[in-house]
C-alpha positions, -999 to 999 in steps of 0.1 A, spaced: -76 165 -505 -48 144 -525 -24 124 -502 8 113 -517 22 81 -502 53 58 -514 50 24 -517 74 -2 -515 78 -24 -547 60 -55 -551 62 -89 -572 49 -71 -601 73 -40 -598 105 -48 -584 122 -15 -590 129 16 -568 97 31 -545 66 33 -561 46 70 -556 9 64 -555 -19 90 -547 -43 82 -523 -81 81 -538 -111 88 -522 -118 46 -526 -85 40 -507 -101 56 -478 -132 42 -479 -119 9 -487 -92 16 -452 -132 23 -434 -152 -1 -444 -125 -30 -450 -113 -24 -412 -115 -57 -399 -102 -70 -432 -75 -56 -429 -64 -55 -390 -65 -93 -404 -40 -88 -428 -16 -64 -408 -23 -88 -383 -7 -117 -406 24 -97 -415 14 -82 -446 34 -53 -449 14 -20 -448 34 -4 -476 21 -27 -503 -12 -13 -505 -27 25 -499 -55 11 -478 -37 -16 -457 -15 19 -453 -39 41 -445 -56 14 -421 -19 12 -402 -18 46 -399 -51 49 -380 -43 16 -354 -8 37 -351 -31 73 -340 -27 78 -300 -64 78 -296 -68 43 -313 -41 31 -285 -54 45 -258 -91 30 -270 -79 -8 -272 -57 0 -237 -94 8 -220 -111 -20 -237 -87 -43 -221 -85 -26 -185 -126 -28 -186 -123 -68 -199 -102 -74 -169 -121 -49 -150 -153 -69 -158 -135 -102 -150 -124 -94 -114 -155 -83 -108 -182 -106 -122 -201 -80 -139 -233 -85 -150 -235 -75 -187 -260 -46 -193 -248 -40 -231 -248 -69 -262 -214 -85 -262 -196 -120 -258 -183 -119 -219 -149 -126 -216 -137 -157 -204 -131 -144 -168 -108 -173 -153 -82 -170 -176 -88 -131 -183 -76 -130 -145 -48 -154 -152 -34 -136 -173 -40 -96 -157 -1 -89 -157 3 -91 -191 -27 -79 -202 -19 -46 -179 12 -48 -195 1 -48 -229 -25 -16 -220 6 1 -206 25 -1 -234 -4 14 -258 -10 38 -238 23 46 -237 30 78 -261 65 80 -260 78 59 -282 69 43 -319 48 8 -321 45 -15 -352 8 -14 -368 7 -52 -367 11 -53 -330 -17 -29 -324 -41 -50 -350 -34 -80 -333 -40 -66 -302 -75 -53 -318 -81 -84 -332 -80 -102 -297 -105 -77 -285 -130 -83 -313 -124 -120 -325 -155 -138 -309 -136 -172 -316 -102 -156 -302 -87 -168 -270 -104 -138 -251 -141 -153 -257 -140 -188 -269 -130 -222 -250 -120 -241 -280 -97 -210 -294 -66 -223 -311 -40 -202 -291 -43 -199 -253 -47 -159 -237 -21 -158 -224 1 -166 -255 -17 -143 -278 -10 -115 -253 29 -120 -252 28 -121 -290 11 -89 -294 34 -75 -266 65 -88 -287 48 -77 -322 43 -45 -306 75 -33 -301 93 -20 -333 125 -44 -347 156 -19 -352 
């Protein structure tokens, strides 16, 4: 199957939209580059200057990708509240100021779960991004940006600029 998508122009071609065919190495690349890329959506990179930082947008965009990073985060705070005892291989959250900062992070599950309306890719990857970055704010003391922060900012990333 041959997907046609339109890309914006670049430094290199500056002229009108730019029609490009998506290859089966554009998917694969959007699959096994995933983190790679949530990093680059994540930096502002827009998504229409390459097929598999598009094709990667689209999927953190799907409903079922939402509503996964929304339960992620209700279990994190979920866990937090109630000092669960880890069963499974992964970093434990840092529970103080996972509680701390419950409001927003309900907040920021409501709004992904949320189908009505539109949300901007690099909201959505920097909201994945917290949940998996062991050195993020969610799982490491000496993380750069505090929780709390990096959850308004995905909240305000999230929300599409008319």
């Amino acid at each position: 199957m041959s997907t046609l998508i339109l890309l914006e122009p670049t430094a290199e071609a500056t002229e009108g939209v730019v029609g490009l065919r998506v290859r089966l190495r554009d998917r694969l690349a959007a699959r096994l580059r995933a983190a790679h890329l949530d990093r680059e959506l994540a930096t502002g990179i827009p998504p229409e200057t390459d097929p598999a930082l598009l094709l990667r947008a689209e999927r953190l965009i799907k409903p079922s990708m939402r509503r996964a990073l929304a339960r992620d985060l209700r279990r994190i705070m979920r866990d937090a509240r109630g000092g669960h005892v880890w069963l499974e291989a992964r970093i434990p959250s840092r529970r103080r100021e996972v509680t701390e900062a419950a409001d927003e992070l309900e907040q920021l599950a409501a709004r992904l779960d949320d189908d009505a309306g539109p949300v901007e890719p690099r909201g959505v990857a920097l909201v994945r991004r917290l949940l998996t970055d062991g050195c993020g704010p969610l799982y490491f003391t000496g993380a750069a940006e505090h929780l709390r922060a990096a959850v308004e900012r995905a909240m305000h990333v999230l929300e599409p600029q008319v």
